[in-house]
DSSP file (Angstrom, degrees, kcal/mol; ACC not computed):
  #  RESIDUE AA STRUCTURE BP1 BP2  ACC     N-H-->O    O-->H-N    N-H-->O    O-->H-N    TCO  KAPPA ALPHA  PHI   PSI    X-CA   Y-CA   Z-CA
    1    1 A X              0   0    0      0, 0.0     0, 0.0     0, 0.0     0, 0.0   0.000 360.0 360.0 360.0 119.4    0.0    0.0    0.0
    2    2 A X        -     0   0    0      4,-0.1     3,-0.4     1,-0.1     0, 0.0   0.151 360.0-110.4 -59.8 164.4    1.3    3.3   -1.4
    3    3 A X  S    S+     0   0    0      1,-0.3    -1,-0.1     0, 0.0     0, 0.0   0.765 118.8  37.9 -98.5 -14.4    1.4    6.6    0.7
    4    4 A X  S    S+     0   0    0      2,-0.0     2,-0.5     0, 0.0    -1,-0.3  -0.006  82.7 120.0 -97.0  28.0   -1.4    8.0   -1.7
    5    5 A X        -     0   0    0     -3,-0.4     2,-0.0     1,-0.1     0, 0.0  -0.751  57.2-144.6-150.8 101.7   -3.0    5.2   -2.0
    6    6 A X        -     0   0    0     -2,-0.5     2,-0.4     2,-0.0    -1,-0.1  -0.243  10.4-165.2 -86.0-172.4   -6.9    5.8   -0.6
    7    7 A X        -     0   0    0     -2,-0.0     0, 0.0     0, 0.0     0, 0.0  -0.877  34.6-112.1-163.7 167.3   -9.0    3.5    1.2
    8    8 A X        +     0   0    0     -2,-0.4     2,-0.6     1,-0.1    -2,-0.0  -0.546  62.1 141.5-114.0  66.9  -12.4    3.9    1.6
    9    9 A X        +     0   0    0      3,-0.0    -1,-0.1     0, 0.0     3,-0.1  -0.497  21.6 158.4-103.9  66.4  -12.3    4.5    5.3
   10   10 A X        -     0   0    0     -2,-0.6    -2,-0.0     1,-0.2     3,-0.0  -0.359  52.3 -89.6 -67.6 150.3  -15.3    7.5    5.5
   11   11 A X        -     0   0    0      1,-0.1     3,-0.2    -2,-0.0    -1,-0.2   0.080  26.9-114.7 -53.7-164.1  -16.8    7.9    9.0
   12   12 A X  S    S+     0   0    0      1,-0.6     2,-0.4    -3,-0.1    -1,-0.1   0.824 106.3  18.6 -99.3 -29.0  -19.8    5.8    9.9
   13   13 A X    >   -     0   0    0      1,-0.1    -1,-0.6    -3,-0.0     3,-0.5  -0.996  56.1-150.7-156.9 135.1  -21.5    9.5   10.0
   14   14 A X  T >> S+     0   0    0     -2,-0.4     3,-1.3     1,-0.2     4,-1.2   0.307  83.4 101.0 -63.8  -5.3  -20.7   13.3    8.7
   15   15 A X  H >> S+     0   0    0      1,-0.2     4,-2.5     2,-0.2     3,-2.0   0.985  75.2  44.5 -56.4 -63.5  -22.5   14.1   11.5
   16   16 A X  H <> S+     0   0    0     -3,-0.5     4,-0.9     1,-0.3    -1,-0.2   0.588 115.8  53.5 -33.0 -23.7  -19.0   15.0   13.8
   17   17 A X  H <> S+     0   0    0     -3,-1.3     4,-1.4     3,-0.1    -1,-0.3   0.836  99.0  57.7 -95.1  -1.3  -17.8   16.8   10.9
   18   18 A X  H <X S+     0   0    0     -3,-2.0     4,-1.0    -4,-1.2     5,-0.4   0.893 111.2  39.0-108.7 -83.0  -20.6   18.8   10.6
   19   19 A X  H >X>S+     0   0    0     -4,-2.5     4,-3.3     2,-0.2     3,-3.1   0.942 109.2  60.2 -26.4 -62.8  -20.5   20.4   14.3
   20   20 A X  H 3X5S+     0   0    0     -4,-0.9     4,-1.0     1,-0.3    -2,-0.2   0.959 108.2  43.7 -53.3 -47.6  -17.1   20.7   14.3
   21   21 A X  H 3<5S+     0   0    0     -4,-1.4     4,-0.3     1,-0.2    -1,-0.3   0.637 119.4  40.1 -71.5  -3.4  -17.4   22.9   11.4
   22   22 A X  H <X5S+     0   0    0     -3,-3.1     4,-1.1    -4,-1.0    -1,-0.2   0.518 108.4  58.3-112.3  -6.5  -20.4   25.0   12.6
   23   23 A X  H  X5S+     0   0    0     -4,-3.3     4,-0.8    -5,-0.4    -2,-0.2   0.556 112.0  46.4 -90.3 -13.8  -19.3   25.2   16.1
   24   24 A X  H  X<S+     0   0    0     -4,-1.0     4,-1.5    -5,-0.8    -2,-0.1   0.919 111.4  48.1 -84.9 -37.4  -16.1   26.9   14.4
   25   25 A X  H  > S+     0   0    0     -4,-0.3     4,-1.9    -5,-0.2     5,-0.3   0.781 110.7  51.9 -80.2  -8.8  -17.9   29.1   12.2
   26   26 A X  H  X>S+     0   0    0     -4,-1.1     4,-4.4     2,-0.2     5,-0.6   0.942 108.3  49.9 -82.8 -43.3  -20.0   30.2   15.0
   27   27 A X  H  X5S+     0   0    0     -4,-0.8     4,-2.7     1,-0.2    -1,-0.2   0.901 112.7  48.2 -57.5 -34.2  -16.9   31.0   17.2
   28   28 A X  H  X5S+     0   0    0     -4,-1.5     4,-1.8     2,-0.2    -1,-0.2   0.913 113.6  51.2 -68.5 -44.1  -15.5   33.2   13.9
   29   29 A X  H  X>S+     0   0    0     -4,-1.9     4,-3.8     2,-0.2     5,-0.5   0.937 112.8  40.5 -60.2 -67.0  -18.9   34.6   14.0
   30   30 A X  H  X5S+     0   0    0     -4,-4.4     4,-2.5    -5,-0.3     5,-0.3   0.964 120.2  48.7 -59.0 -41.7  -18.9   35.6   17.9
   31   31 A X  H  X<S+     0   0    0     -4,-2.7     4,-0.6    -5,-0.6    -2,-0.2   0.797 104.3  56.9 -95.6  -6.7  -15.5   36.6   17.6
   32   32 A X  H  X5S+     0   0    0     -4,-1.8     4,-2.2     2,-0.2    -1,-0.2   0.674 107.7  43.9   7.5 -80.2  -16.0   38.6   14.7
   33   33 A X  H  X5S+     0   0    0     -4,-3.8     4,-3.0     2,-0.2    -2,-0.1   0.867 108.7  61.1 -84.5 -19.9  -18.6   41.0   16.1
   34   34 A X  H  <<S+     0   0    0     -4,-2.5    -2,-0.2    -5,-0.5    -1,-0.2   0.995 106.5  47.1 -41.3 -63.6  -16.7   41.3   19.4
   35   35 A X  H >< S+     0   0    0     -4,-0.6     3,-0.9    -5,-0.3     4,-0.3   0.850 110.9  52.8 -59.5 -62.5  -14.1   42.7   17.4
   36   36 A X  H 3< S+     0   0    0     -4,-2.2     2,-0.3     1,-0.3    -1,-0.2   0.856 120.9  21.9 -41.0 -72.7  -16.4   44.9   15.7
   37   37 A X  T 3< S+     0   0    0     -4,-3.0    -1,-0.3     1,-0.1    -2,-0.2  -0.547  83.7 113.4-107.0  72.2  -18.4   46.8   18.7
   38   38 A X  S <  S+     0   0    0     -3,-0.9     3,-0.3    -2,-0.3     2,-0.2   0.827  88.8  35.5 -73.5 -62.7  -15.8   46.4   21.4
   39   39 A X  S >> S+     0   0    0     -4,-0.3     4,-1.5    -3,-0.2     3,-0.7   0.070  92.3 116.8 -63.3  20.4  -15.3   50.1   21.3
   40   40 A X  T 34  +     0   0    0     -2,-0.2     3,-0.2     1,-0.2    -1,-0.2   0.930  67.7  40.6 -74.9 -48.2  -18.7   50.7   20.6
   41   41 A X  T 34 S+     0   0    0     -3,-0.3    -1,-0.2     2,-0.2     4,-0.2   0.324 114.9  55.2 -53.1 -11.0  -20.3   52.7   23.4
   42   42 A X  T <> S+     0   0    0     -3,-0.7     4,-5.1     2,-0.2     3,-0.4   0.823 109.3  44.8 -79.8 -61.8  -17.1   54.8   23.7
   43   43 A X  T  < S+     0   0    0     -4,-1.5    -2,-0.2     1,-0.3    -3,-0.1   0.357 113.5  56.3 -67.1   6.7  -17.2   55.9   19.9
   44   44 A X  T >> S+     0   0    0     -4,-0.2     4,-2.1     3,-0.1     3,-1.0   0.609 102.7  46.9-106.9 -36.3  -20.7   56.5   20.4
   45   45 A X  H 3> S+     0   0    0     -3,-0.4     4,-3.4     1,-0.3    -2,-0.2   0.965 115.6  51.0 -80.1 -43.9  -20.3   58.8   23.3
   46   46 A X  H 3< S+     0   0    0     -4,-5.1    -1,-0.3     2,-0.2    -3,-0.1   0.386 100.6  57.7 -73.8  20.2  -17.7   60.6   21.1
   47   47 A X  H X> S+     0   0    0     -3,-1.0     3,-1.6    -5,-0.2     4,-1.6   0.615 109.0  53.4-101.3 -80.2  -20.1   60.7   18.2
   48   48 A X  H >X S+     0   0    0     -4,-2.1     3,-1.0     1,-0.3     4,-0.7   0.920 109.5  45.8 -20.7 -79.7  -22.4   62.8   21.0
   49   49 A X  H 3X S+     0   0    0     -4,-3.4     4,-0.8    -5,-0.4    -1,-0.3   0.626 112.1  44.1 -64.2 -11.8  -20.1   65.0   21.7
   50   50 A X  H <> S+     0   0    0     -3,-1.6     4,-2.8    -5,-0.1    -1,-0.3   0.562 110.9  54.9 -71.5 -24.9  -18.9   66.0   18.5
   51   51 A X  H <X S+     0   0    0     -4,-1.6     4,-4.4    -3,-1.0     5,-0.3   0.988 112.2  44.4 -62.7 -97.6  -22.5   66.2   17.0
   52   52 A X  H ><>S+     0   0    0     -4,-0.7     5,-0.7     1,-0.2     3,-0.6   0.822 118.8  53.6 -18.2 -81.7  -23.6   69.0   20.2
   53   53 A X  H ><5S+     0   0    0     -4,-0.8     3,-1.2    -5,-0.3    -2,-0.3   0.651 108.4  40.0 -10.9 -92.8  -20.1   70.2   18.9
   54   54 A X  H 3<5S+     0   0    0     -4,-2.8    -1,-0.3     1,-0.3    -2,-0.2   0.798 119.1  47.3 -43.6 -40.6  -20.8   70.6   14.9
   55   55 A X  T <<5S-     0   0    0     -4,-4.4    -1,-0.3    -3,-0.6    -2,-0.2   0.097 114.4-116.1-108.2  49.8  -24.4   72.2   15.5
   56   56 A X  T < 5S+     0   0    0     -3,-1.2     2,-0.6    -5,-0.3    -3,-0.2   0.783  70.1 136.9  57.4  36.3  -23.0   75.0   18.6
   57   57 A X     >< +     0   0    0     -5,-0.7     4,-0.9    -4,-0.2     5,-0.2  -0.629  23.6 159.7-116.3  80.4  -25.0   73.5   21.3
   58   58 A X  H  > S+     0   0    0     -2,-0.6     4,-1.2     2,-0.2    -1,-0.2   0.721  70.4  67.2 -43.7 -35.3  -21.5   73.9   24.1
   59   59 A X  H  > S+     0   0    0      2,-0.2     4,-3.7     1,-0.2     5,-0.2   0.951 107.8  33.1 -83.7 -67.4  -23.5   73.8   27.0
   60   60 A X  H  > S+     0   0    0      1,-0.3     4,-0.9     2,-0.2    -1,-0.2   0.893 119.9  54.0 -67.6 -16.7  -24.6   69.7   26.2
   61   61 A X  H  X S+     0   0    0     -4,-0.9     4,-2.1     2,-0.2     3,-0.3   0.807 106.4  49.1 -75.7 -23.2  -21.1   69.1   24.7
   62   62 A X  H  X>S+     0   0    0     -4,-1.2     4,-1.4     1,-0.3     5,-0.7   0.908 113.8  48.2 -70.6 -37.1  -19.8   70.4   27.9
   63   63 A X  H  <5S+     0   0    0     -4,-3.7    -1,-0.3     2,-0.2    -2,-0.2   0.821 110.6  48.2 -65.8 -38.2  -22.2   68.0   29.8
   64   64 A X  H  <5S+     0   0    0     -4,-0.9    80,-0.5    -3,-0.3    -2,-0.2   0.842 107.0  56.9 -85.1 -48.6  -21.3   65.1   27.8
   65   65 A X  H  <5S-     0   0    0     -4,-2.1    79,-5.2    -5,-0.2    -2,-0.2   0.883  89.4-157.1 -25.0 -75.5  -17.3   66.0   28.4
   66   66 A X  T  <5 -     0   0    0     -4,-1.4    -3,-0.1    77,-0.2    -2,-0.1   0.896  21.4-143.8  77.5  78.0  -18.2   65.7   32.0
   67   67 A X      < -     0   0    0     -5,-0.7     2,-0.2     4,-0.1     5,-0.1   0.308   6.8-100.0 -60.6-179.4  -15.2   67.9   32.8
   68   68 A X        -     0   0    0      4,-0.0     3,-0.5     0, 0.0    -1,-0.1  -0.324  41.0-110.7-109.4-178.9  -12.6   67.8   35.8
   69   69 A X  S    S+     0   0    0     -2,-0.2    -2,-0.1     1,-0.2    -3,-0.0   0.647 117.5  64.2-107.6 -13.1  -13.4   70.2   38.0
   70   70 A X  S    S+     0   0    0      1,-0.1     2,-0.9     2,-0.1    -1,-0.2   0.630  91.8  73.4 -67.5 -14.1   -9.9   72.2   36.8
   71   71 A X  S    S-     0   0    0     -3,-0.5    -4,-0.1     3,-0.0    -1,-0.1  -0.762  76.1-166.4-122.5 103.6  -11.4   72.6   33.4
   72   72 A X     >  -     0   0    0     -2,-0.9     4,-0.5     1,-0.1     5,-0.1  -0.374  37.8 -98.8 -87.0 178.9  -14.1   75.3   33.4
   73   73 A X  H >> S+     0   0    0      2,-0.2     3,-2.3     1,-0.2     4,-1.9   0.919 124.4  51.4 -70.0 -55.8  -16.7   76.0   30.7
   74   74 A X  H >> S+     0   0    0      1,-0.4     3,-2.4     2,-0.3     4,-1.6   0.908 107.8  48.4 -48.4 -73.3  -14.5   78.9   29.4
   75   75 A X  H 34 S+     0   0    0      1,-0.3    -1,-0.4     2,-0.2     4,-0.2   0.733 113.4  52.4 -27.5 -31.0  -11.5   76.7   29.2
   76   76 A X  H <X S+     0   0    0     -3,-2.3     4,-1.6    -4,-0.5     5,-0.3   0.737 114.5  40.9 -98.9 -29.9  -14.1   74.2   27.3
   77   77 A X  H <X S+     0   0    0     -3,-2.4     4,-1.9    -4,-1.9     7,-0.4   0.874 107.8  61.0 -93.7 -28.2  -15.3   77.0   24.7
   78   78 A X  H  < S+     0   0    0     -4,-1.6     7,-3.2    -5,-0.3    -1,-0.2   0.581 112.9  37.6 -54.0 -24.4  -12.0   78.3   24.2
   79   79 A X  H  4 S+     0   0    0     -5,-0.3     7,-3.6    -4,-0.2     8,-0.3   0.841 131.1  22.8 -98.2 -48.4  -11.0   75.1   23.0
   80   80 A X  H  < S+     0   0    0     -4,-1.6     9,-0.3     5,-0.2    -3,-0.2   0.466  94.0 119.8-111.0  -2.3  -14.4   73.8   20.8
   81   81 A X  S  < S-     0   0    0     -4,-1.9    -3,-0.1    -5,-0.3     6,-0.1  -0.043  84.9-104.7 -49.2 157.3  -15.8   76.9   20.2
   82   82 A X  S    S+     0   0    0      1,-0.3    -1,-0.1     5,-0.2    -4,-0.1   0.910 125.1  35.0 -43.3 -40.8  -16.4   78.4   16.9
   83   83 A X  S    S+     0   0    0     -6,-0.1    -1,-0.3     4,-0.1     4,-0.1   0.643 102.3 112.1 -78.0 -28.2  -13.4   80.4   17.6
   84   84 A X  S >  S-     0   0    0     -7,-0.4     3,-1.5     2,-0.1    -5,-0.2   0.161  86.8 -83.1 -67.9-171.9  -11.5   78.2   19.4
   85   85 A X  T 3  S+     0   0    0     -7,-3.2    -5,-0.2     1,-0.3    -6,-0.2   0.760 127.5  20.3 -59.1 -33.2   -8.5   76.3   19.2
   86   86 A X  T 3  S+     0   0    0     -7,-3.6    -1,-0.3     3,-0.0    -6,-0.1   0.448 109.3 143.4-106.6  12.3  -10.1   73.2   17.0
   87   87 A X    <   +     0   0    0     -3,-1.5    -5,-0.2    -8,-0.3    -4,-0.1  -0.328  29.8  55.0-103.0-156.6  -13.2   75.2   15.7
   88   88 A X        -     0   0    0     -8,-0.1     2,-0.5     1,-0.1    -1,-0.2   0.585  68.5-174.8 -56.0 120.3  -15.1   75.9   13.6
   89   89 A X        +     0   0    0     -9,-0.3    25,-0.3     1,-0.2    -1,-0.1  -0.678  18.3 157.1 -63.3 112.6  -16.1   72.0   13.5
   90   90 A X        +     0   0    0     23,-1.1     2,-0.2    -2,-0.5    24,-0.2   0.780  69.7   9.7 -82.3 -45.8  -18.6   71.4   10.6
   91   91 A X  E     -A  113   0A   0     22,-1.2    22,-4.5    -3,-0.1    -1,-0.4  -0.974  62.6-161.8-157.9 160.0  -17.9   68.0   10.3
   92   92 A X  E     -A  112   0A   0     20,-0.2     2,-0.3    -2,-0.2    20,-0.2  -0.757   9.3-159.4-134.8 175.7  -16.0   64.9   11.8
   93   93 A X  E     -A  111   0A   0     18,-1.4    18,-1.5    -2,-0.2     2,-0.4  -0.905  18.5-144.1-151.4  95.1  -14.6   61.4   11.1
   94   94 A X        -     0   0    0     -2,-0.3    16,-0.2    16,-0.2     3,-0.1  -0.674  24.1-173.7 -75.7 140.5  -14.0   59.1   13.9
   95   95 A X        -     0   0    0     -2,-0.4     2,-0.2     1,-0.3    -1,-0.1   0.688  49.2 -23.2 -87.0 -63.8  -10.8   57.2   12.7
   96   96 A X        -     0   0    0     13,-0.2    13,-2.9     2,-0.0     2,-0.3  -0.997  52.7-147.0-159.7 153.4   -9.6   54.3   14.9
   97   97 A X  E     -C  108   0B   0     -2,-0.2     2,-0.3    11,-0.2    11,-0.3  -0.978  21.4-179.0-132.0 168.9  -10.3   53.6   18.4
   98   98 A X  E     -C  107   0B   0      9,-1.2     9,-1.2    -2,-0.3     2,-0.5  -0.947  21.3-155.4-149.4 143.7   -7.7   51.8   20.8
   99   99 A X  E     -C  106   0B   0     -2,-0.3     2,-0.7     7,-0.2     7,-0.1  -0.989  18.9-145.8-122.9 126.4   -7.1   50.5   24.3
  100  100 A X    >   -     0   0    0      5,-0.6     3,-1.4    -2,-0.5     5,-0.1  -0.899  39.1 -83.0-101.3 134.9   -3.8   50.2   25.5
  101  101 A X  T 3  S+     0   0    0     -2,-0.7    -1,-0.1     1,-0.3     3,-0.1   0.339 112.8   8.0 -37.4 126.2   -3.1   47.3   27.9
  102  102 A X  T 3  S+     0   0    0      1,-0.2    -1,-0.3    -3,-0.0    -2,-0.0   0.528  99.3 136.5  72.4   9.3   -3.9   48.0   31.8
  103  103 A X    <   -     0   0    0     -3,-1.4    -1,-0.2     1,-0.1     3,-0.1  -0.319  57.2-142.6 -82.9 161.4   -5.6   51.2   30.6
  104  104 A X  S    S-     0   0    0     -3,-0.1    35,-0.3    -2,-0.0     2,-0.2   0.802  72.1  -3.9 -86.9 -24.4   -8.9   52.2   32.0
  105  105 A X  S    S-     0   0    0     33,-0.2    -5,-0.6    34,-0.1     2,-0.4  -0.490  79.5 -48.0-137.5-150.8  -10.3   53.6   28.8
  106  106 A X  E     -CD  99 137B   0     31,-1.9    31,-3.7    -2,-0.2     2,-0.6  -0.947  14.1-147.8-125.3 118.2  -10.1   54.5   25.3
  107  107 A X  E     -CD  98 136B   0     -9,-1.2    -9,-1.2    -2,-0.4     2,-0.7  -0.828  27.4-170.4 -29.6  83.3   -8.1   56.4   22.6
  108  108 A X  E     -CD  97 135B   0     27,-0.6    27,-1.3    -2,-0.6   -11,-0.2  -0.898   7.1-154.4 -59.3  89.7  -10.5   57.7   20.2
  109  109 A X        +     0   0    0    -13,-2.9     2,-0.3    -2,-0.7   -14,-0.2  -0.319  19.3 172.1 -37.2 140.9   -9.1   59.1   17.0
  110  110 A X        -     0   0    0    -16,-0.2    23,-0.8   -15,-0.1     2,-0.6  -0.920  24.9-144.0-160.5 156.1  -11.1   61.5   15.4
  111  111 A X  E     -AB  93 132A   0    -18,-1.5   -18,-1.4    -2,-0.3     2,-0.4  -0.911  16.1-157.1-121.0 138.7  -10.5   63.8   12.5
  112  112 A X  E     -AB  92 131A   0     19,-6.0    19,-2.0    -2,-0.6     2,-0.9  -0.857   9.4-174.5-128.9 136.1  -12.0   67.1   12.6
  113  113 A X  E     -AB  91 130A   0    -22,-4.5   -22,-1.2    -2,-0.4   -23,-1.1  -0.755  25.0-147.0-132.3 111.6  -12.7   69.2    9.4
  114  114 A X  S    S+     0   0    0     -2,-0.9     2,-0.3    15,-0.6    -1,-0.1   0.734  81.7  85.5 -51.5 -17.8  -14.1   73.1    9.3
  115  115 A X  S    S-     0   0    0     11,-0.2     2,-0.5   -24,-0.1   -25,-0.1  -0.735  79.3-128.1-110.6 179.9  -16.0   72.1    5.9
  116  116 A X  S    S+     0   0    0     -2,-0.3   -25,-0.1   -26,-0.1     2,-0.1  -0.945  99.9  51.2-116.6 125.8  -19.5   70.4    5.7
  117  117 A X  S    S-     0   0    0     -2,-0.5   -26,-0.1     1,-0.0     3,-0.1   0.630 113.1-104.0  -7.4 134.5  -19.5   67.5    3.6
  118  118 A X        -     0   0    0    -26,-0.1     2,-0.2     1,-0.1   -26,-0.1  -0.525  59.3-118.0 -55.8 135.4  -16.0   65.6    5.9
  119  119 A X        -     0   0    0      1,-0.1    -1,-0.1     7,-0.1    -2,-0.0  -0.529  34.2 -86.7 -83.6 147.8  -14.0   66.8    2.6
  120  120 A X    >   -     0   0    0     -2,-0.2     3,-1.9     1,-0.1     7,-0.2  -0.270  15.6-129.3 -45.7 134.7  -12.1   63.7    0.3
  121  121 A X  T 3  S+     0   0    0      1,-0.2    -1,-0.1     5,-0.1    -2,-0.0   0.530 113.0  63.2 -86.2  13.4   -9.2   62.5    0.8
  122  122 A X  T 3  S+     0   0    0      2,-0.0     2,-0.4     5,-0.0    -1,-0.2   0.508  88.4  76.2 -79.9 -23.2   -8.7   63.2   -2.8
  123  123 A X    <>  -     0   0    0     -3,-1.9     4,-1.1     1,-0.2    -4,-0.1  -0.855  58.2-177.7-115.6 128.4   -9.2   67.3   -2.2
  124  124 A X  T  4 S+     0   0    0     -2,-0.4    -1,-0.2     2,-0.2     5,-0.1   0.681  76.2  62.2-100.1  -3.6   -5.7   68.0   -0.7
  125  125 A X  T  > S+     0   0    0      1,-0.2     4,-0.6     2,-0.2    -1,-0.1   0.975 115.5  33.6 -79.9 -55.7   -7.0   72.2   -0.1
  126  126 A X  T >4 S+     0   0    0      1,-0.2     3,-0.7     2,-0.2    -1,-0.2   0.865 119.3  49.2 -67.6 -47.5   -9.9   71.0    2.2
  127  127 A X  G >< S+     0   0    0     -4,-1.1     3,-2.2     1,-0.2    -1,-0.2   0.846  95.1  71.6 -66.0 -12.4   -8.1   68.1    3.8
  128  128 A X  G 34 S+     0   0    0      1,-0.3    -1,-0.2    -4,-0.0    -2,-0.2   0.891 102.4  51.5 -70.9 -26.7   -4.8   70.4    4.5
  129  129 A X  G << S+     0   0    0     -3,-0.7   -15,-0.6    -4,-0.6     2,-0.4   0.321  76.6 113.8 -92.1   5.5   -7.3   71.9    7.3
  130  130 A X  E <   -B  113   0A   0     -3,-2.2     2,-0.5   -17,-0.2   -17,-0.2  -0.638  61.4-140.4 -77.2 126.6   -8.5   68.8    9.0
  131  131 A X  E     -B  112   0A   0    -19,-2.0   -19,-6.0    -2,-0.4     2,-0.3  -0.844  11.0-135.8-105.8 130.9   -7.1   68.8   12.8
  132  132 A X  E     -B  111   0A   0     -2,-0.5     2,-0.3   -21,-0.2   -21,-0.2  -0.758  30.9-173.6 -68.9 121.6   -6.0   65.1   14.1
  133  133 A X        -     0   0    0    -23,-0.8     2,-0.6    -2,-0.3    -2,-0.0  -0.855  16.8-155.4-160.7 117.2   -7.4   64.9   17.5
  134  134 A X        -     0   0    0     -2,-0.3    13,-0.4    13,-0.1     2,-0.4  -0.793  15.4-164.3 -94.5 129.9   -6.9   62.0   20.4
  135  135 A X  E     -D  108   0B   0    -27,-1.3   -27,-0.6    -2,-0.6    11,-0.2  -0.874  14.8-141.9 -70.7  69.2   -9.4   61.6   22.7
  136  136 A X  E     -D  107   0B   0     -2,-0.4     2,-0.6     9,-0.3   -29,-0.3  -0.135  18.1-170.9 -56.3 105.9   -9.4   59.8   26.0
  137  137 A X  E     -D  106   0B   0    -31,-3.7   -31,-1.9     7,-0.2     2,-0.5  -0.901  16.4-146.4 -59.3 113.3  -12.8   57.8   27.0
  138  138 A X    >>  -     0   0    0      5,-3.8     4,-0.9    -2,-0.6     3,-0.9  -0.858   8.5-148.3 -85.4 139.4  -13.0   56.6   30.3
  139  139 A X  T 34 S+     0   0    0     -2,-0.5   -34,-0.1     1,-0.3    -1,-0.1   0.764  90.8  61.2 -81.5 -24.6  -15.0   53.2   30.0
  140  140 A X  T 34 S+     0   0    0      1,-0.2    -1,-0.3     3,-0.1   -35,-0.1   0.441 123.9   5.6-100.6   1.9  -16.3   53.7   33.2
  141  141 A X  T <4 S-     0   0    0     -3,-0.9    -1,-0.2     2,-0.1    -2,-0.2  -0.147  93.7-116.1-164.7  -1.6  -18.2   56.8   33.1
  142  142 A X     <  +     0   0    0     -4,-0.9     2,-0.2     1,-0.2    -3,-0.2   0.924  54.8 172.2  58.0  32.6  -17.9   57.4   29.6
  143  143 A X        -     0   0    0     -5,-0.2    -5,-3.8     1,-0.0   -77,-0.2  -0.693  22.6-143.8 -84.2 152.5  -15.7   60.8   30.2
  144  144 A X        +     0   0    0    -79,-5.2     2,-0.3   -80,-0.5    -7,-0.2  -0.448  36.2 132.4-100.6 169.4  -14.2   62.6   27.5
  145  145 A X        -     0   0    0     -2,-0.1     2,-1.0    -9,-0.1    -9,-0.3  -0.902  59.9 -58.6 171.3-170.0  -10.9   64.4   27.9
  146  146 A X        -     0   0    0     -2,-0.3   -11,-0.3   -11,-0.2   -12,-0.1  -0.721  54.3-116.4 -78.5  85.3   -7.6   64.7   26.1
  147  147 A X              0   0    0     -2,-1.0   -13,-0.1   -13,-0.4    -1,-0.1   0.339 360.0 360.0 -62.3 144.0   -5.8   61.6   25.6
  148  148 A X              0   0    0    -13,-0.0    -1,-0.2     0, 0.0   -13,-0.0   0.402 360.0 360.0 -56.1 360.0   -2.2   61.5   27.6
């Protein structure tokens, strides 16, 4: 008998392969949409707060922030205000989000663009004016702040 050489040694039933192979795709499946909304409720709170942000309502972005008690509402407008230092926002693009090992929360990327359609990354005039901007979640209260 040869080392290619088949024999007709089938199981008695396809049942056994038949599990194995859907209790695999189910795990790919599960582990799959982990992967997917693991950050969700974070990028969601920073979808809120950029939203309040883009249409000028400071006062609920400010709530949403849910500031340190060092970082007053002036400090907060100064920063996301029309005038401030990242405004005027029109529109945003959350990027990537991250957790770094032993951290309590979340990195939130977000790219932040003074025109209304988020410009192409084809239009280099519009993009040149998009601010990069990291964003700290805390998981545990869902506070914003400035990533370390």
């Amino acid at each position: 008998m040869g080392l290619l050489d088949s024999s007709a040694e089938e199981p008695e039933s396809k049942l056994l392969r038949y599990i194995l192979t859907c209790a695999i795709f189910v795990g790919l499946l599960s582990w799959g949409t982990w992967w997917i909304f693991r950050f969700h409720k974070e990028k969601k709170t920073v979808e809120q707060f950029l939203n309040a942000v883009v249409a000028n309502d400071l006062p609920q972005a400010y709530k949403i922030w849910k500031p340190a008690s060092g970082y007053s509402y002036q400090d907060f407008a100064e920063d996301w205000g029309p005038s401030g230092y990242y405004g005027p926002i029109k529109s945003f693009h959350i990027e990537t989000a991250q957790k770094k090992s032993g951290a309590t929360g979340i990195i939130v990327v977000v790219e932040l663009s003074p025109y209304q359609p988020f410009p192409d990354t084809n239009d280099k005039v519009k993009h040149y004016r998009t601010k990069e901007v990291y964003l700290w979640v805390e998981s545990r209260d869902l506070s914003i702040s400035f990533a370390p």
